[in-house]
C-alpha positions in Angstrom: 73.2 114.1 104.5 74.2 110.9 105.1 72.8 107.2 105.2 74.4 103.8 106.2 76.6 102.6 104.2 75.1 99.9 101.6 76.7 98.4 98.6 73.1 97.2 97.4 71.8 100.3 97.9 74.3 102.6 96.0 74.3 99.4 93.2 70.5 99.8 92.9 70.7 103.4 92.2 73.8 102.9 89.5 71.5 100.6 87.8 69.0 103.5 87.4 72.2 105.5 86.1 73.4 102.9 84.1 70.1 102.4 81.8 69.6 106.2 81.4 72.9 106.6 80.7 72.6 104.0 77.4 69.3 105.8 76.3 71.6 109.6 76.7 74.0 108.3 74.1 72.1 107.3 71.4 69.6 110.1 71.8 72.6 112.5 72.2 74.1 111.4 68.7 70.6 111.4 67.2 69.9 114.9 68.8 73.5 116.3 67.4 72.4 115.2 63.5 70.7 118.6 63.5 71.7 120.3 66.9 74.8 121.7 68.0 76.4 121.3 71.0 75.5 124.3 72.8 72.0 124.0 72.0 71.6 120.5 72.7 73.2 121.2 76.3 70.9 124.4 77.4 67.5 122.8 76.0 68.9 119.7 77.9 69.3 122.0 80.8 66.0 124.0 80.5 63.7 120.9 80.2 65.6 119.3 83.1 64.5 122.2 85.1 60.8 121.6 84.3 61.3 117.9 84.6 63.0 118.4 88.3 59.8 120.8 89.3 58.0 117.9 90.8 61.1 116.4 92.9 61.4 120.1 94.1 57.6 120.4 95.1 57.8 117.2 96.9 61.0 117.8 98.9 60.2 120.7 100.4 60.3 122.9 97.8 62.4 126.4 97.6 63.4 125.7 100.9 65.4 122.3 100.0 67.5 124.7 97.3 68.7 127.1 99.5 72.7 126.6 100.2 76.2 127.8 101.3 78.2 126.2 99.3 77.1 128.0 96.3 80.8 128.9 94.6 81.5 124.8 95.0 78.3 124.5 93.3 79.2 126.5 89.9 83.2 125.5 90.2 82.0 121.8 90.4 79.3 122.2 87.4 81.3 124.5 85.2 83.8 121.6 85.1 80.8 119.2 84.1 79.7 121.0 81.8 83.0 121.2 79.8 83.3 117.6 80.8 79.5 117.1 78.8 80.5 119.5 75.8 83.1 117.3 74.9 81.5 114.1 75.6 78.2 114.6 73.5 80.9 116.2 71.0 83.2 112.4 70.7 80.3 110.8 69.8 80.2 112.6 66.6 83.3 111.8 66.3 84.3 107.9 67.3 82.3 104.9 68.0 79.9 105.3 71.0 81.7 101.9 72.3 85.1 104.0 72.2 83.8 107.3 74.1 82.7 105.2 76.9 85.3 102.7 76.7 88.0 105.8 77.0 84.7 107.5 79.5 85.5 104.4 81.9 89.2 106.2 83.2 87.1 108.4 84.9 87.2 106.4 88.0 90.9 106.8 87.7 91.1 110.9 88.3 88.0 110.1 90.8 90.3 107.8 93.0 92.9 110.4 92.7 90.5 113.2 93.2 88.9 111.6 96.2 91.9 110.0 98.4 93.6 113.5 98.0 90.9 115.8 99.1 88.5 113.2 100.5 90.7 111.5 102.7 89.6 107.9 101.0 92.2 105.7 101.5 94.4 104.2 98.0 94.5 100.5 98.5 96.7 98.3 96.7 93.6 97.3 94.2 92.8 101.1 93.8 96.5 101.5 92.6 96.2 98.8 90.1 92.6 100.2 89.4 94.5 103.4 88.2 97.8 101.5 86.7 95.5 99.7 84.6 93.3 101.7 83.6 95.9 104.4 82.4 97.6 101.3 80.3 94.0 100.5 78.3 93.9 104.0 77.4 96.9 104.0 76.1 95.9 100.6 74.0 93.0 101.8 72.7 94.7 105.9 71.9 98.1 104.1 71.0 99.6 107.5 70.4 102.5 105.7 69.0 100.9 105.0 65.4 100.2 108.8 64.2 97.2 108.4 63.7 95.1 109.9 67.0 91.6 110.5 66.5 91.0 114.1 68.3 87.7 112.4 69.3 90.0 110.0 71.7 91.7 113.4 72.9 88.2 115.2 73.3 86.6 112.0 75.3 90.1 111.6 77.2 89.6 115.2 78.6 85.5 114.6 79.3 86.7 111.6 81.4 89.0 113.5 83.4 86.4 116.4 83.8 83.7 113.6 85.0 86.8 112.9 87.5 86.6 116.0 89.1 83.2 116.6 89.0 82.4 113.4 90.4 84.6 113.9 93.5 83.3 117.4 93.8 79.6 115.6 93.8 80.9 113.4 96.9 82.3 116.1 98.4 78.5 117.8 98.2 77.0 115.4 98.9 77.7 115.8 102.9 75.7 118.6 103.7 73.8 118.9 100.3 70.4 117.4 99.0 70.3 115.5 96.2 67.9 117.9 94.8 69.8 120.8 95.4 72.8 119.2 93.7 71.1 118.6 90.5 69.1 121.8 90.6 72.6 123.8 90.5 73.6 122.0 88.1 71.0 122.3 85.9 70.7 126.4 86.8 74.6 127.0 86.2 74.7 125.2 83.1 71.8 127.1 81.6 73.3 130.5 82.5 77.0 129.2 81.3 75.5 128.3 77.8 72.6 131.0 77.1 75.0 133.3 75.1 76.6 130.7 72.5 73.5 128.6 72.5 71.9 132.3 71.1 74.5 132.9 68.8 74.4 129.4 66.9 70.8 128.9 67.4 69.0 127.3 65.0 65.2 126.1 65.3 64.9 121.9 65.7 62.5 119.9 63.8 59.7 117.6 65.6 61.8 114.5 65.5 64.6 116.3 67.2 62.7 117.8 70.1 61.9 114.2 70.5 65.6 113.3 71.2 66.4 116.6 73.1 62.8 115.5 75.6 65.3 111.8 76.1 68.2 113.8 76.5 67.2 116.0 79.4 65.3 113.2 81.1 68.1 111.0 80.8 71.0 113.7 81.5 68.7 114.9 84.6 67.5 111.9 86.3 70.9 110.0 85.9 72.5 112.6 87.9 69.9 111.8 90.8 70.8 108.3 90.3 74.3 109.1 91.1 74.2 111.6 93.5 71.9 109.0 95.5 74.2 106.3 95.1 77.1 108.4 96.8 75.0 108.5 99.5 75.9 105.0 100.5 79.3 104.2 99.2 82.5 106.6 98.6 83.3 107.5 95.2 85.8 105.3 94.6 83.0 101.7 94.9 80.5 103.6 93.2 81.8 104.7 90.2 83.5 101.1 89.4 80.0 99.5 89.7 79.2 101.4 86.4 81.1 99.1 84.1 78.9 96.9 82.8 78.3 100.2 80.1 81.4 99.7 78.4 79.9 96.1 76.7 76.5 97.1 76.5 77.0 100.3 74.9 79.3 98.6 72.5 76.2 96.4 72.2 73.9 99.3 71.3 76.4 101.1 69.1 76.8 97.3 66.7 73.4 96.9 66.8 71.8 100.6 66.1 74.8 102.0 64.0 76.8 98.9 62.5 79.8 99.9 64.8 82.7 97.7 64.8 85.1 98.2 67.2 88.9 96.9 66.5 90.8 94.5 68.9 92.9 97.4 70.5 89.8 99.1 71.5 88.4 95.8 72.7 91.5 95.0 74.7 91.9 98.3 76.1 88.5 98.6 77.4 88.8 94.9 79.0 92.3 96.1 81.3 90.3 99.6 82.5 86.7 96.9 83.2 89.9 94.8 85.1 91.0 97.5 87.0 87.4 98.6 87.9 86.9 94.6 89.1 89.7 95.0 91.2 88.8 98.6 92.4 85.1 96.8 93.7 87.4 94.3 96.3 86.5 95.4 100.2 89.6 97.0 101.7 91.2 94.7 104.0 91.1 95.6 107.9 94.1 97.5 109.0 96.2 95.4 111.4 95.6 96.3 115.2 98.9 96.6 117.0 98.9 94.3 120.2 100.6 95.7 123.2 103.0 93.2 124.6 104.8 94.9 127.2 103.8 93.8 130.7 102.4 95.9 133.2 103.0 96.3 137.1 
């Protein structure tokens, strides 16, 4: 399940990420004015389903779904959906600019995640990746003022969760279709959900449905993005190319909800967007050791 590796490629495919994932956030917060989180997440889930009925038909159907990997299938989309709770959950709480700019140390736990069980290879510019990353969190948290938000705490933990479930995706990605990746997902999110989403249903108005259809077509078809991305560049390039969401989603939040975010924030979110630059460099060859000894 793999193709040649091409940076255009898997940057073509982020750019289909990138834009749904823009349209997710604002829809997500609009959705959540009347929805909670549970609910928003399994209708999300059950109209991705319908939405992902085509792709299924035209790749070969039930066939393309069938897989072995099933139990790294729910472990890796039990994490994501945590990860998602808490994400759609921060941007109730803080500005949408903050929740990604905090989102954006994902690629942190992801290099991690990736060179440990991977076998990806940490590079000097992957270490500062991480070391600067981790210090822009800290700017934009700074823990030492009191005064915390627990939406920084909730978003902090969501990025660590997309981490994991992003190196689990690579991982997949090797012997899985994309189709089949996001069809799991879809499947073991709507079973994980189905009891509290019962419990606190209540029944949305016309203008939310609108926001939940955005939601799942975003939530769904920005997975395919990424999942086709990873097939031509490792985890650790491909996330990195996603950063040009930290400035535009600022953008969106100043321009659709008067959103002002503070220098620290600002500052913070320009050392992680640093590290990611860095993080994008090619990896230098490995020297070749020259034999010099003589023979005969």
């Amino acid at each position: 399940m793999t193709r040649p590796a091409s940076k255009l490629m898997a940057a073509l495919w982020m750019t289909g990420w990138l834009s749904l994932m823009l349209v997710m956030a604002v829809a997500g917060r609009e959705a959540m004015r009347e929805l909670n989180v549970f609910e928003l997440m399994e209708l999300r889930c059950l109209l991705g389903l319908v939405m992902l009925s085509p792709v299924i038909a035209l790749s070969g159907g039930i066939a393309t779904l069938r897989t072995t990997r099933l139990k790294q299938h729910a472990a890796r989309n039990l994490i994501h959906y945590g990860a998602q709770l808490g994400w759609f959950f921060a941007l109730t709480l803080i500005p949408i600019g903050q929740v990604v700019a905090i989102e954006f140390t994902m690629p942190i736990w992801t290099a991690l995640l990736a060179a440990t069980f991977l076998g990806e290879r940490i590079t000097l510019f992957k270490l500062a990746a991480i070391v600067l990353g981790l210090v822009g969190v800290v700017v934009i948290v700074r823990p030492d003022t009191g005064a915390i938000n627990p939406g920084q705490l909730i978003a902090l933990a969501a990025a660590v969760g997309f981490g994991i479930s992003i190196a689990l995706v690579k991982f997949l990605t090797r012997t899985e279709p994309t189709v089949s990746i996001i069809f799991w997902m879809l499947t073991v999110q709507a079973v994980a959900g189905l009891v509290p989403t019962l419990l606190l249903w209540s029944w949305p108005s016309a203008t939310a449905w609108g926001w939940i259809v955005l939601v799942a077509l975003c939530g769904t078809f920005s997975h395919f993005c990424m999942a086709r991305a990873m097939l031509y560049a490792d985890a650790t390039i491909v996330i990195p190319m996603d950063f040009l969401r930290v400035p535009l989603t600022a953008t969106v939040g100043w321009l659709v909800y008067s959103e002002r975010l503070d220098g620290f924030t600002v500052f913070g979110a320009a050392l992680i967007l640093a590290g990611n630059l860095l993080n994008l460099r090619p990896p230098q060859p490995r020297p070749v050791a020259v034999n010099t000894s003589s023979q005969g």
